[in-house]
N, C-alpha and C positions, 0 to 999 in steps of 0.2 A: 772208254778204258784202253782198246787197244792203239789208238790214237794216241793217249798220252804217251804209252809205252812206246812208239815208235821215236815221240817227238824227245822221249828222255834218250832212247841210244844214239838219236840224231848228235844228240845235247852234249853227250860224252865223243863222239866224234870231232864234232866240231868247236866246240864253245873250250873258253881259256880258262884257267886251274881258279883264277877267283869268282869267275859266273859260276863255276861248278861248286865253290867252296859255299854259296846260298843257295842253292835246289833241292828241290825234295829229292828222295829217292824212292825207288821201289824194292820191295824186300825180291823182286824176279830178277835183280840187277847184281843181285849177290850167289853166291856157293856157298852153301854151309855145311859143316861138318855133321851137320845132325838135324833133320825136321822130324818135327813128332806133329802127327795128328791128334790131335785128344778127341773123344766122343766122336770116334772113327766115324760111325756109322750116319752120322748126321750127314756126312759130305755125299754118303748114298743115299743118303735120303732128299739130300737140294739137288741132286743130280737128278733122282727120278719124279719130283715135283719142276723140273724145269721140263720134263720132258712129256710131262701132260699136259693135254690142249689149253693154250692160253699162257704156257710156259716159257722160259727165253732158250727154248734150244736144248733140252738134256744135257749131255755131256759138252755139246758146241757152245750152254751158257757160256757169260761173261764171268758170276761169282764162281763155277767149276773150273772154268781156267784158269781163272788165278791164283787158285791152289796148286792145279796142273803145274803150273808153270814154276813153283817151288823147286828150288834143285837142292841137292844135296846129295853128301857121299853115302850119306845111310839115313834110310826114309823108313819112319815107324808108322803105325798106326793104332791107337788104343782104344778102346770100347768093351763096356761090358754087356751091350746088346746089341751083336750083329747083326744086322740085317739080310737075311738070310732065306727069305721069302722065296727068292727067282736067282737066276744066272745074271739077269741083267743090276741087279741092286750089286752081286758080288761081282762084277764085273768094273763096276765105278770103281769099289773100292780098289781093286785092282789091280788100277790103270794110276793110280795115284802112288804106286810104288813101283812101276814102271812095270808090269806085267801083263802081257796080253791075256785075256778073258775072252771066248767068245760070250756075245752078249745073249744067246741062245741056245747055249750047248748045258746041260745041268755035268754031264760027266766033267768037262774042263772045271766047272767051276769047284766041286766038291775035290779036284784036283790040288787045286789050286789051295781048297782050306786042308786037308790034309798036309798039306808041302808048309805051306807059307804060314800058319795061323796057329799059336799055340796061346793055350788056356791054363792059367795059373789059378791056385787058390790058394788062401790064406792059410797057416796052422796058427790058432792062436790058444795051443795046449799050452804052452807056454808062459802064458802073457796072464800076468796073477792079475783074480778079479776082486776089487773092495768093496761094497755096498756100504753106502753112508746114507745115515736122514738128516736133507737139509729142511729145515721150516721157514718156510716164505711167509711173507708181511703181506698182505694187499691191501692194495689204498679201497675205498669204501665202493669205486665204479669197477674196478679191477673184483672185488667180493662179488657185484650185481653179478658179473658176468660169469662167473666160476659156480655161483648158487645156481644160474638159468639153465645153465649146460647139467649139471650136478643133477637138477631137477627131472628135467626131459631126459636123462640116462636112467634116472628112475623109476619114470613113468610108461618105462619100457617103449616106446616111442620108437616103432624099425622093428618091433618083434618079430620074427622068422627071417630074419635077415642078421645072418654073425657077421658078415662083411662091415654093416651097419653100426652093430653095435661094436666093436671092436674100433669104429675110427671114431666113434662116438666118445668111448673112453678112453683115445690118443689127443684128441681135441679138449678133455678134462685134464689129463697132465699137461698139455700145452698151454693152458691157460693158468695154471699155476704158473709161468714164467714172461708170459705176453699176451697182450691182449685183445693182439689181431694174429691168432694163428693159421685164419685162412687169407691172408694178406688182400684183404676188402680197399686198403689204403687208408685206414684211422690214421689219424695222427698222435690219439692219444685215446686212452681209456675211457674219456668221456663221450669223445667222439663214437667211441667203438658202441659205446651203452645208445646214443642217440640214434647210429644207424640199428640197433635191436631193438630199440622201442619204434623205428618207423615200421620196421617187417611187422612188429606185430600188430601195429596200427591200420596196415593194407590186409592184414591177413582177419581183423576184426570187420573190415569193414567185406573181404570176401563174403565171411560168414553170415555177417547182416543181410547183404546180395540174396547168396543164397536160401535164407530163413523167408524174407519176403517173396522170391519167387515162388518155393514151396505154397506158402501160405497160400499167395494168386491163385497157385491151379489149385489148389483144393477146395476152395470157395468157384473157382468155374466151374470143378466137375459135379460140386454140389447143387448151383444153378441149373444144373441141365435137366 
């Protein structure tokens, strides 16, 4: 990478307006009036998976500098889950709007979110709510799959566990609209029905396993 980068300001030195008018460019080659980070905290997070063993270098990576090396007159960052663990996580972020962080110090860093870091939240007092009933059609494998979920929610299946049942019955309204709500990679409803009848093809054949190993030791302990 940084090789290319050398060979492109080479490029602009020396090479004539039509070799330049077919080359790539790089967005480090420009100024812009405005960089926004989106999902801030991600770039603190590839910072400090680059900098655990077997990583390319923490903040000396290649992917972190070439964010680093973003210029602009006014540099955002947005996220609604900062990373906020240690000094060194808020430290990347940081350093990505041109501000030093020690990467050790927690007092600079809570500094730093204090000064630099503001937290918005919606009011949506406002924003008039309609509840409507739509009634959906299902084709006859889209039905299979909506009755099987339908069933196991009723069969109480995750009892003592509301985490459980609560996505249990986000995964029953999801399935009123698709058919792969946990994105397995179906390509269609049919598909989706053949990948639930192999799980519970493996999961019969579990149980057979285990019915015949039972059986085994109970007839050995009966032998003895």
């Amino acid at each position: 990478y940084f090789e290319l980068e050398r060979r492109m300001r080479r490029s602009l030195r020396e090479d004539d307006e039509e070799t330049l008018s077919v080359s790539s460019a790089l967005f480090e080659m420009f100024h812009f009036r405005r960089v926004v980070f989106d999902e801030f905290h991600e770039v603190a997070l590839l910072a400090s998976q680059q900098a655990a063993p077997g990583g390319a270098g923490g903040a000396s990576g290649v992917p972190f500098q070439t964010l680093h090396a973003l210029e602009g007159r006014y540099v955002w960052g947005l996220t609604a889950t900062p990373l906020l663990s240690c000094p060194a996580s808020v430290a990347h972020m940081a350093s990505l709007l041109r501000i030093f962080v020690p990467y050790d110090d927690d007092v600079e860093a809570q500094r730093f979110l204090d000064e630099w870091v503001t937290s918005n939240t919606s009011d949506d007092a406002y924003v008039p709510v309609e509840e409507r009933v739509i009634e959906v059609d299902l084709s006859v494998a889209e039905h299979l799959l909506y009755l099987q979920q339908r069933n196991l929610l009723a069969s109480g299946d995750g009892d003592g566990a509301d985490g459980a049942a609560k996505l249990a019955e986000q995964r029953l309204l999801q399935l009123c609209s698709h058919f792969d709500p946990d994105g397995t990679g179906a390509g269609d409803a049919q598909s989706a029905v053949a990948q639930l009848a192999k799980r519970f093809e493996r999961s019969l054949e579990q149980s057979e396993l285990r019915v015949r190993q039972a059986d085994e030791e109970q007839q050995a302990l009966a032998a003895r």
